[in-house]
One Martini backbone bead per residue (centre of mass of N, CA, C, O) as a GRO file, in nm:
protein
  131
    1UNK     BB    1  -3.873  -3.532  -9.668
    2UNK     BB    2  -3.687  -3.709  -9.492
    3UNK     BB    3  -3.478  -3.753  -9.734
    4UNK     BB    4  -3.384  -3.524  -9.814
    5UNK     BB    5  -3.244  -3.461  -9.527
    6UNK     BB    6  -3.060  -3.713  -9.548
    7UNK     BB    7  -2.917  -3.612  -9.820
    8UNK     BB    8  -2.809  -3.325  -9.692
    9UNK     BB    9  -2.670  -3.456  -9.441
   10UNK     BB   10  -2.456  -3.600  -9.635
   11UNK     BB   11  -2.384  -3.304  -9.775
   12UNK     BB   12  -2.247  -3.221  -9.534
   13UNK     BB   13  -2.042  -3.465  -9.433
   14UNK     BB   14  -1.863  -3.457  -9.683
   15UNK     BB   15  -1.778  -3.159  -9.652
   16UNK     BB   16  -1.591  -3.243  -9.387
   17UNK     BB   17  -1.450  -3.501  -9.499
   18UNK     BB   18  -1.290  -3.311  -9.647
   19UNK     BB   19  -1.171  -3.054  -9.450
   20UNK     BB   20  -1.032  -3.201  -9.217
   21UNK     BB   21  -0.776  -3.329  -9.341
   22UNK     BB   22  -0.643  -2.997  -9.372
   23UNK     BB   23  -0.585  -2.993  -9.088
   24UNK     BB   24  -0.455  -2.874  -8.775
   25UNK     BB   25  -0.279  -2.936  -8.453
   26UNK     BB   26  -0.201  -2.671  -8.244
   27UNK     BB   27  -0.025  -2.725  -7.945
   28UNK     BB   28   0.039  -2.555  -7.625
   29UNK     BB   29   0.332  -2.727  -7.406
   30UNK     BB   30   0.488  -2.448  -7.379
   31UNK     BB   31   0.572  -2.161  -7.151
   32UNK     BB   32   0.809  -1.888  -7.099
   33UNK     BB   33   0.948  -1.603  -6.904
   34UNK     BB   34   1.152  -1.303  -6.955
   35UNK     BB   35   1.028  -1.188  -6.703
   36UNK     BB   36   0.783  -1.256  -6.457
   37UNK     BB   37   0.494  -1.188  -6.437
   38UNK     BB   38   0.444  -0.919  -6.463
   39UNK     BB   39   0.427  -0.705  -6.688
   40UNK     BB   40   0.645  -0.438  -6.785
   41UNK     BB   41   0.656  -0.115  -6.902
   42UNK     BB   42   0.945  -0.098  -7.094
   43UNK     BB   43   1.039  -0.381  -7.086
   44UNK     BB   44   1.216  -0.653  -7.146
   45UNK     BB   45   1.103  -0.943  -7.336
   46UNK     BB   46   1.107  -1.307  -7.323
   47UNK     BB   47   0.942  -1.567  -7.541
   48UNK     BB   48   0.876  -1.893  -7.492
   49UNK     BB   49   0.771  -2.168  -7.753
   50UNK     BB   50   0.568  -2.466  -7.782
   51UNK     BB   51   0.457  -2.680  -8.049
   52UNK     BB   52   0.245  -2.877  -8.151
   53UNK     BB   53   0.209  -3.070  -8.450
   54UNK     BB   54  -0.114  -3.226  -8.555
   55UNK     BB   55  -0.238  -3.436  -8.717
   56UNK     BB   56  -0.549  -3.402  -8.943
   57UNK     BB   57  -0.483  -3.628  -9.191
   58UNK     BB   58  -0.218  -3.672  -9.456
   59UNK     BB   59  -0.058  -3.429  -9.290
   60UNK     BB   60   0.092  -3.167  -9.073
   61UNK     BB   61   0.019  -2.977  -9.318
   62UNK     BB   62  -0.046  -2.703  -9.549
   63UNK     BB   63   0.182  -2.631  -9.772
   64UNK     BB   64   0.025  -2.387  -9.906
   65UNK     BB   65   0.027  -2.289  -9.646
   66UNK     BB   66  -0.006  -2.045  -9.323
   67UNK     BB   67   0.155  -1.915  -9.080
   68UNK     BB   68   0.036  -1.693  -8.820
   69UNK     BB   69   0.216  -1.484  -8.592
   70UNK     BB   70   0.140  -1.268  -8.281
   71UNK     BB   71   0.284  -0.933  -8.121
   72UNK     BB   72   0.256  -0.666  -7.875
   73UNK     BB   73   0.554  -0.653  -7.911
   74UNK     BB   74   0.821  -0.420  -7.919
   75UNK     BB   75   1.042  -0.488  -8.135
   76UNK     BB   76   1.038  -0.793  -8.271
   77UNK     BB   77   1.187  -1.056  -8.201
   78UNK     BB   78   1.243  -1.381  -8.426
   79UNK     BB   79   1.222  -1.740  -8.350
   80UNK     BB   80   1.251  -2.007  -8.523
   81UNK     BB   81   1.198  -2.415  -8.494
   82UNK     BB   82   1.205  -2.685  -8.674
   83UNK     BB   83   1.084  -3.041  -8.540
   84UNK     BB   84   1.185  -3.308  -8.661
   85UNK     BB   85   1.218  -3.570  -8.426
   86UNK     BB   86   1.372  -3.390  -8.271
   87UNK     BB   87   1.536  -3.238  -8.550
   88UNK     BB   88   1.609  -3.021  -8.649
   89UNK     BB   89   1.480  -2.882  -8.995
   90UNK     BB   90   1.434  -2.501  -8.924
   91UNK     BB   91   1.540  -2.202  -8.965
   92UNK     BB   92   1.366  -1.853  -8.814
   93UNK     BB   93   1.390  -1.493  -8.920
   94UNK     BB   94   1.241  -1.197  -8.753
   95UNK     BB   95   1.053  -0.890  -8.784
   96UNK     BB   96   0.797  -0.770  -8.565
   97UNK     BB   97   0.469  -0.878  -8.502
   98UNK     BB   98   0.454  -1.053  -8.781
   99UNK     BB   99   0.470  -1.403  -8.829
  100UNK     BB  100   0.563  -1.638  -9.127
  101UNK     BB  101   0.504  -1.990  -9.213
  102UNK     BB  102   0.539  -2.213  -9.472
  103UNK     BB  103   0.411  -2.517  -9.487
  104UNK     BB  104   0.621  -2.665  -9.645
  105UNK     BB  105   0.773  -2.660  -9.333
  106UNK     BB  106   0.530  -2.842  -9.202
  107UNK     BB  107   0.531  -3.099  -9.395
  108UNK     BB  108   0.472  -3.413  -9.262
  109UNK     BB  109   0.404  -3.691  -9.192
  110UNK     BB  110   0.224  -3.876  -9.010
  111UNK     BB  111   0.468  -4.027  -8.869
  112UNK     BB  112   0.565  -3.731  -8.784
  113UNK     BB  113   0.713  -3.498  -8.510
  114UNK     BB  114   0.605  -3.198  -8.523
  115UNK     BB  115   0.732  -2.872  -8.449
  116UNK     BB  116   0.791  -2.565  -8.235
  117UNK     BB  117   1.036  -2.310  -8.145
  118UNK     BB  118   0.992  -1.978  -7.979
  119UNK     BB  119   1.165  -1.657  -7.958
  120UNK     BB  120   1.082  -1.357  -7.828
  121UNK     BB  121   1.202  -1.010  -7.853
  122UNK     BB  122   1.109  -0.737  -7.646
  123UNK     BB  123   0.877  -0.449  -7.574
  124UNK     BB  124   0.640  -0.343  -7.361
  125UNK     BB  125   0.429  -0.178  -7.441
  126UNK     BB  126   0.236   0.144  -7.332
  127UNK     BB  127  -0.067   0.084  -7.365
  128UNK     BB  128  -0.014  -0.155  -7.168
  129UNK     BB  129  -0.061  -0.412  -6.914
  130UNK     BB  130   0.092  -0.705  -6.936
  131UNK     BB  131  -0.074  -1.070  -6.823
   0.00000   0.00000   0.00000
């Protein structure tokens, strides 16, 4: 019986370490508001923020996969800047609530610093008044 389990908890620990090494890890270091909150409903809201995109496997993000972003501003124009090593490296601009980033634009050595800084300007709902 002991064996069983330990065989099985092998073969869950294994698909871990398959499964780990293809995520990323997003962190954010930064975000500032123009105007600052509260949001104020129907007013122009300019939203900037920073992430660091960080290695947690082989690349620092999956190629073939994307990222996905929402926002809750209404006619949201977005401004995406991908920062590898300090450096430009992709600007992409959308409109609407979603905007996705390919994977193939964030995947890069891990030796390498890549990042995204967001720019969104929009209109706060009339749904709610948003803190």
């Amino acid at each position: 019986m002991i064996r069983g389990i330990t065989r099985f908890s092998l073969v869950i620990v294994v698909i871990l370490l398959q499964i780990t090494p293809a995520s990323a890890i997003m962190t954010l270091t930064n975000v500032s508001y123009v105007p600052d909150p509260p949001l104020l409903i129907n007013r122009q809201q300019h939203v900037t923020a920073h992430y660091y995109v960080g290695p947690s496997g082989a690349t620092t993000f999956i190629p073939g996969h994307q990222l996905q972003m929402q926002t809750e501003l209404v006619n949201a124009q977005w401004n995406i800047q991908i920062l590898v090593d300090g450096r430009n490296a992709a600007r992409q601009s959308a409109l609407g609530s979603t905007v996705f980033v390919n994977g193939a634009l964030l995947s890069y050595s891990t030796n390498q610093d890549v990042s995204l800084d967001v720019t969104i300007d929009g209109l706060v709902p009339r749904s709610r008044q948003l803190r």
